[in-house]
ZASE-83959 format. One line per 5 residues: number of its first residue (from 1); their letters; for each residue x, y, z of C-alpha. Coordinates in Angstrom, 3 decimals. Layout:
BEGIN
NUM	a	X/Y/Z; ... $
***
This chain:
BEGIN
1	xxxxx	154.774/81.373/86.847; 153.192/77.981/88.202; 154.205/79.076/92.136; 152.293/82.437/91.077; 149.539/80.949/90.207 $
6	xxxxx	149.503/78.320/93.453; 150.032/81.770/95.902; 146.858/82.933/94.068; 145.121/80.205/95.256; 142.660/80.690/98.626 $
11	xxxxx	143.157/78.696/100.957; 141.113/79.273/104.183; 142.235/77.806/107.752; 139.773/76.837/110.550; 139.977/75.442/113.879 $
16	xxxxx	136.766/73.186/114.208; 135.919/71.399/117.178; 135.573/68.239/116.557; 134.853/65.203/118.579; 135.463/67.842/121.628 $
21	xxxxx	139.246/68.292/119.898; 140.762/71.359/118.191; 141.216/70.194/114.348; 142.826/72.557/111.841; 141.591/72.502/108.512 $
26	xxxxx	142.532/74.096/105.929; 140.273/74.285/102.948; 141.061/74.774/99.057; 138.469/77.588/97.309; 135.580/79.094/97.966 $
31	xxxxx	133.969/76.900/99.371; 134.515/76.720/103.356; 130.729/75.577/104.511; 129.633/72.647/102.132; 126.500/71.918/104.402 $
36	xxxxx	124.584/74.818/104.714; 125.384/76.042/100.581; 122.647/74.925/99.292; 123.846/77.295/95.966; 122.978/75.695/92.276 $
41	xxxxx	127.166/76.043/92.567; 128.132/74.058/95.045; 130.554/70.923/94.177; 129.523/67.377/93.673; 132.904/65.820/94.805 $
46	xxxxx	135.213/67.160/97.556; 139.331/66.123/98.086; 139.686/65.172/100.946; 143.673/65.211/102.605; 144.384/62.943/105.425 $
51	xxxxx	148.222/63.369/106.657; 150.988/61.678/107.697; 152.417/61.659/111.455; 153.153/64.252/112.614; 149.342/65.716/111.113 $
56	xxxxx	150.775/69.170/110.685; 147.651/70.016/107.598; 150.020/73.276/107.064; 152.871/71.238/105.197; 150.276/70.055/102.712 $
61	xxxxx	148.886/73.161/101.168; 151.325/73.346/98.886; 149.994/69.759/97.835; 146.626/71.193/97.965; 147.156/74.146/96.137 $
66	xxxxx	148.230/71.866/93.516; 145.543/69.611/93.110; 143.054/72.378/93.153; 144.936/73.900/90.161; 145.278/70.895/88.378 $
71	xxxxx	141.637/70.436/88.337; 140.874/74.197/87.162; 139.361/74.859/90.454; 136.294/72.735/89.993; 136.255/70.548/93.317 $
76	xxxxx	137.524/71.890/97.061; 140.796/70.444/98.390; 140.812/69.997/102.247; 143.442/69.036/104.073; 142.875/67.792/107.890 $
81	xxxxx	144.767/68.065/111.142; 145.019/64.894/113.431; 143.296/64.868/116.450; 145.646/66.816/118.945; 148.318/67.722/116.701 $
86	xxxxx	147.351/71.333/116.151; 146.362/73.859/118.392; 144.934/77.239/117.514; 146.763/80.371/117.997; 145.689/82.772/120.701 $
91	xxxxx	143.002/84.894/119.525; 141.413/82.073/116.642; 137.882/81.494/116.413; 137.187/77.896/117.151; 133.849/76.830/114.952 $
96	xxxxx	131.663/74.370/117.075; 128.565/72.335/115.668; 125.575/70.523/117.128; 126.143/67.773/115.467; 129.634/67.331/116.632 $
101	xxxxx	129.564/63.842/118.440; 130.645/63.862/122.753; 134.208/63.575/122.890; 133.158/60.455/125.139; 132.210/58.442/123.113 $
106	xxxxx	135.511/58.176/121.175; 137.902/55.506/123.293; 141.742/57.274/123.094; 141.300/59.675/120.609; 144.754/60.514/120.225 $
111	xxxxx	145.862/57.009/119.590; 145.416/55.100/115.868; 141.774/53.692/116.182; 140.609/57.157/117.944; 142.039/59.074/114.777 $
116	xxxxx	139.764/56.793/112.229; 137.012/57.557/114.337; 138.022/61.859/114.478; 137.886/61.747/110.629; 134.886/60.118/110.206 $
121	xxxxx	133.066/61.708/113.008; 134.061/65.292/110.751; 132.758/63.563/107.437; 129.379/62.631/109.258; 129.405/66.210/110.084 $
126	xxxxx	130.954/68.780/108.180; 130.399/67.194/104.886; 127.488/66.858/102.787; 125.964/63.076/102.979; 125.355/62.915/99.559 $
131	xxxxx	128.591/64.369/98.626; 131.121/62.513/96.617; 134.280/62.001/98.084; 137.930/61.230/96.916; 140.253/60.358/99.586 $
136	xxxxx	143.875/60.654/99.623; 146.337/59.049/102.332; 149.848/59.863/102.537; 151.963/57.247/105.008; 149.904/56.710/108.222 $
141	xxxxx	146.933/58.830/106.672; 146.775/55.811/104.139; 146.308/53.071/106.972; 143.753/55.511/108.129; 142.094/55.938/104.901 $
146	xxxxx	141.477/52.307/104.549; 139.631/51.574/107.945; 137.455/54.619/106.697; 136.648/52.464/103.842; 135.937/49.620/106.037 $
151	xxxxx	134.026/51.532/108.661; 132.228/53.956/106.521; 130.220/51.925/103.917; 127.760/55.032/103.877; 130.467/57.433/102.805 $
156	xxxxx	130.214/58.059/98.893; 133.765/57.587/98.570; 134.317/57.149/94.891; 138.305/56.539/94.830; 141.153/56.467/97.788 $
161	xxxxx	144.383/57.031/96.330; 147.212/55.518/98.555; 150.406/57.780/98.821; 153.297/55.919/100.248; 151.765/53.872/102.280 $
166	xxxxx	152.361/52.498/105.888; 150.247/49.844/105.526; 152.040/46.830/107.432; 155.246/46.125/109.609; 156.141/49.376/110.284 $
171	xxxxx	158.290/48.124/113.412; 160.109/45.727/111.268; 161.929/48.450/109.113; 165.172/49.341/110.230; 163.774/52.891/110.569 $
176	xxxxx	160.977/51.532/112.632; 163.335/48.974/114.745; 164.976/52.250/116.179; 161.971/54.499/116.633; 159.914/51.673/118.253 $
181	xxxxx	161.661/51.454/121.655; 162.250/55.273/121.439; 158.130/56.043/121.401; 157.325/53.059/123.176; 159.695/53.011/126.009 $
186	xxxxx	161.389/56.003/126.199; 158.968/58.681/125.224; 157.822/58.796/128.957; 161.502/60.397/129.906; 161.341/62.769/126.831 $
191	xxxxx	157.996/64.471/128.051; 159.338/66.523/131.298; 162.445/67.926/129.314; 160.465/68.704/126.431; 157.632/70.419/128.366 $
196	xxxxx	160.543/72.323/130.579; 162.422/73.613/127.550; 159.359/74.060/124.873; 156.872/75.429/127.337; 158.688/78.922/128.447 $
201	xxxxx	159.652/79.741/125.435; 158.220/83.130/123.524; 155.953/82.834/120.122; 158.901/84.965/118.578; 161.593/82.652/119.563 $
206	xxxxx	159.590/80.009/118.842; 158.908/80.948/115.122; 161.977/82.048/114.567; 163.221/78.063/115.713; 160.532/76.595/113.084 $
211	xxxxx	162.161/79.000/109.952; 166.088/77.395/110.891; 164.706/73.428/110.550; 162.616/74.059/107.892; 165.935/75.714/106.690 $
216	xxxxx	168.142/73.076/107.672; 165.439/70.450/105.613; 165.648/72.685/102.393; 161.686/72.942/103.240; 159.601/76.287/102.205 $
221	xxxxx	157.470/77.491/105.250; 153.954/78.217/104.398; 154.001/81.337/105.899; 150.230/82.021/105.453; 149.629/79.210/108.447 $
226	xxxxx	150.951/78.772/111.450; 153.612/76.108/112.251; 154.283/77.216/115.685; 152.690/73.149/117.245; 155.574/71.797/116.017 $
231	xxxxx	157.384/73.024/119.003; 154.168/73.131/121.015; 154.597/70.111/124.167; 151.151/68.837/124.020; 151.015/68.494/120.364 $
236	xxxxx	154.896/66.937/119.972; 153.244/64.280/123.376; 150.118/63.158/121.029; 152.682/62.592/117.639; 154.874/60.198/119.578 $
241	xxxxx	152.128/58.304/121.279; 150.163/58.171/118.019; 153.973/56.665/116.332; 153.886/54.195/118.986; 150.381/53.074/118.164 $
246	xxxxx	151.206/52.656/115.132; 154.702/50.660/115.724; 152.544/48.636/117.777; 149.262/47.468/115.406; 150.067/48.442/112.200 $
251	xxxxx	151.675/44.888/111.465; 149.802/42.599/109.327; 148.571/44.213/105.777; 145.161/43.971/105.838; 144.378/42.079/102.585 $
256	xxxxx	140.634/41.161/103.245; 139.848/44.715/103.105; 142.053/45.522/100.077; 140.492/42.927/98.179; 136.962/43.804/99.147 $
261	xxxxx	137.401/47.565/98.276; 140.147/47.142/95.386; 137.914/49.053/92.711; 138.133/51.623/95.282; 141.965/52.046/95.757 $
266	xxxxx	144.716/53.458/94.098; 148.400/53.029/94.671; 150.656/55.899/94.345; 154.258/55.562/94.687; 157.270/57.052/92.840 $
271	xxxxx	159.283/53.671/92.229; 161.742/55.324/90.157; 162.358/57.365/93.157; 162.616/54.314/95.432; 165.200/52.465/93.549 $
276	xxxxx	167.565/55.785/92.681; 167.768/56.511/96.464; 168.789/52.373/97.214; 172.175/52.709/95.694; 173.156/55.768/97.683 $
281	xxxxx	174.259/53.443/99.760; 173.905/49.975/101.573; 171.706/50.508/104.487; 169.564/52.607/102.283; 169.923/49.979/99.659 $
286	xxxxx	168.786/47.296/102.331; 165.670/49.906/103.704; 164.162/50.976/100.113; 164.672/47.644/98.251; 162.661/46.279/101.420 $
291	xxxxx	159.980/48.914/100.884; 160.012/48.772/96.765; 159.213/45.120/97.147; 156.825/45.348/99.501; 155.255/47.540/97.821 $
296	xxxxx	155.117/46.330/94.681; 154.383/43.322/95.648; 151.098/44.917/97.092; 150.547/46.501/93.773; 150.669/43.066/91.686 $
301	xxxxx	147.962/42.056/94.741; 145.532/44.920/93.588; 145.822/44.313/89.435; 145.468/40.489/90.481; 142.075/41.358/92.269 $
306	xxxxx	140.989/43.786/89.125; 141.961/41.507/86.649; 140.306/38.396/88.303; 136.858/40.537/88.451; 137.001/41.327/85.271 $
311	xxxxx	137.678/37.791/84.042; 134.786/36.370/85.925; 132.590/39.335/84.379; 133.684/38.367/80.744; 132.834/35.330/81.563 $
316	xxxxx	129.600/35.669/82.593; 128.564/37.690/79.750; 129.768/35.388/77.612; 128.090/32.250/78.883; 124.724/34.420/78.952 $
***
């Protein structure tokens, strides 16, 4: 009954233009142009998605469809694309603006800092300035979410919610100690082979490719969207230099930040989840004890900033 109810749910793709770069968005509800509704029914508060790498938005509408349920269909859900992950399909209207800032003026785009500055370039734009917003960051997208904090005081962002976060030492992980030389060194010797074999290949063949490893993951395609960038050269070139960016300067947590917008932030991780999957066995046991402590850790730093400010408040009232 509850997947009935998500399928009901309309969700509305775009390709927008936006800092000069195809970005896919897909949007949850009616609503699809917040700026020029100027309806006694348009929403105070918009949910607002920023993914993980790779940025395919498509794997989060079932994520989207749920939040919009959840809250009875009251506030739009959009979920957005990273800057040259997603290309749109042959045929596909791409929406431009005159607002949309010169691609230009944005230094690397496709690397870490250029994606802060693609998402906030589309909230400047596409988004309502006196619009409320509630962010949510899921692994990179949560690194992301916080320099939008930090670089978009004028952004009514009323709560960020933090969804397993990549936050700090990414390279340090064993995960990350064998991906780092692979998208900072190698990557260069992966890009001919993968543009040779990708590149010739049919949209049929191609589609049909995307169904078997979503298969092979036990994942459900969202049919409704396409998925066809994940085999798409360009797209697969901009996720691994974006991973090395990342291996690179996401190293030190940035606590000054954290503590300046705690009342903001919200951490959201399944720790039950962490600690059944470290006994499967001992390198997972090493990895996810690593992250649960980490993280947690990070946690008691947030209630220690609340609880502080809330201390000094009491106080004050009291000695008034």
């Amino acid at each position: 009954m509850d997947s009935d109810i998500k399928e009901e749910i309309p969700v509305h793709e775009e390709f927008i233009l936006c800092c000069g770069v195809e970005t896919q968005v897909l949007k949850c509800g009616p609503w699809t142009d917040l700026i020029n509704d100027q309806s006694a029914n348009r929403p105070k508060l918009l949910i607002f998605i920023i993914t993980g790498n790779p940025g395919f938005s498509a794997f989060y509408a079932p994520f989207a469809k749920a939040l919009y349920s959840s809250t009875k269909g009251q506030f739009p859900v959009w979920v957005i694309s990273h800057a040259g992950h997603a290309m749109a399909p042959k045929g596909k209207k791409i929406l431009t603006t005159s607002d949309d800032p010169n691609a230009q003026e944005i230094k690397d785009i496709y690397g870490l800092r250029g994606q802060v500055e693609h998402k906030l370039a589309f909230l400047r734009t596409h988004v309502p300035k006196e619009m409320k917003l509630v962010v949510i960051g899921h692994s990179i997208g949560c690194y992301i979410s916080l320099q939008i904090l930090k670089h978009g005081p004028e952004l009514p962002i009323i709560r960020c919610f933090l969804l397993f976060p990549t936050i700090e030492r990414m390279s340090e992980s064993p995960n990350g100690k064998i991906t780092t030389p692979l998208v900072c060194w190698f990557r260069y010797a992966l890009y001919i082979p993968v543009y040779l074999l990708l590149k010739p290949w049919p949209v049929n063949i191609k589609s049909l490719m995307v169904r078997m490893c979503l298969r092979m993951m036990n994942l459900q395609s969202p049919s409704e969207f396409s998925l066809l960038n994940m085999l798409e050269p360009s797209c697969l070139v901009n996720v691994a230099y974006l991973a090395s960016q990342e291996m690179m300067e996401v190293v030190k947590r940035d606590n000054e930040t954290i503590k300046l917008l705690a009342n903001q932030v919200l951490l959201l991780v399944n720790f039950n989840a962490v600690l059944d999957s470290a006994v499967e066995s001992k390198a997972d046991c090493i990895v996810n004890l690593s992250m649960f402590h980490r993280l947690f850790f990070l946690g008691l730093f947030l209630e220690s900033i609340l609880l502080s400010r809330a201390l000094s408040k009491k106080t004050s009232i009291c000695m008034e």
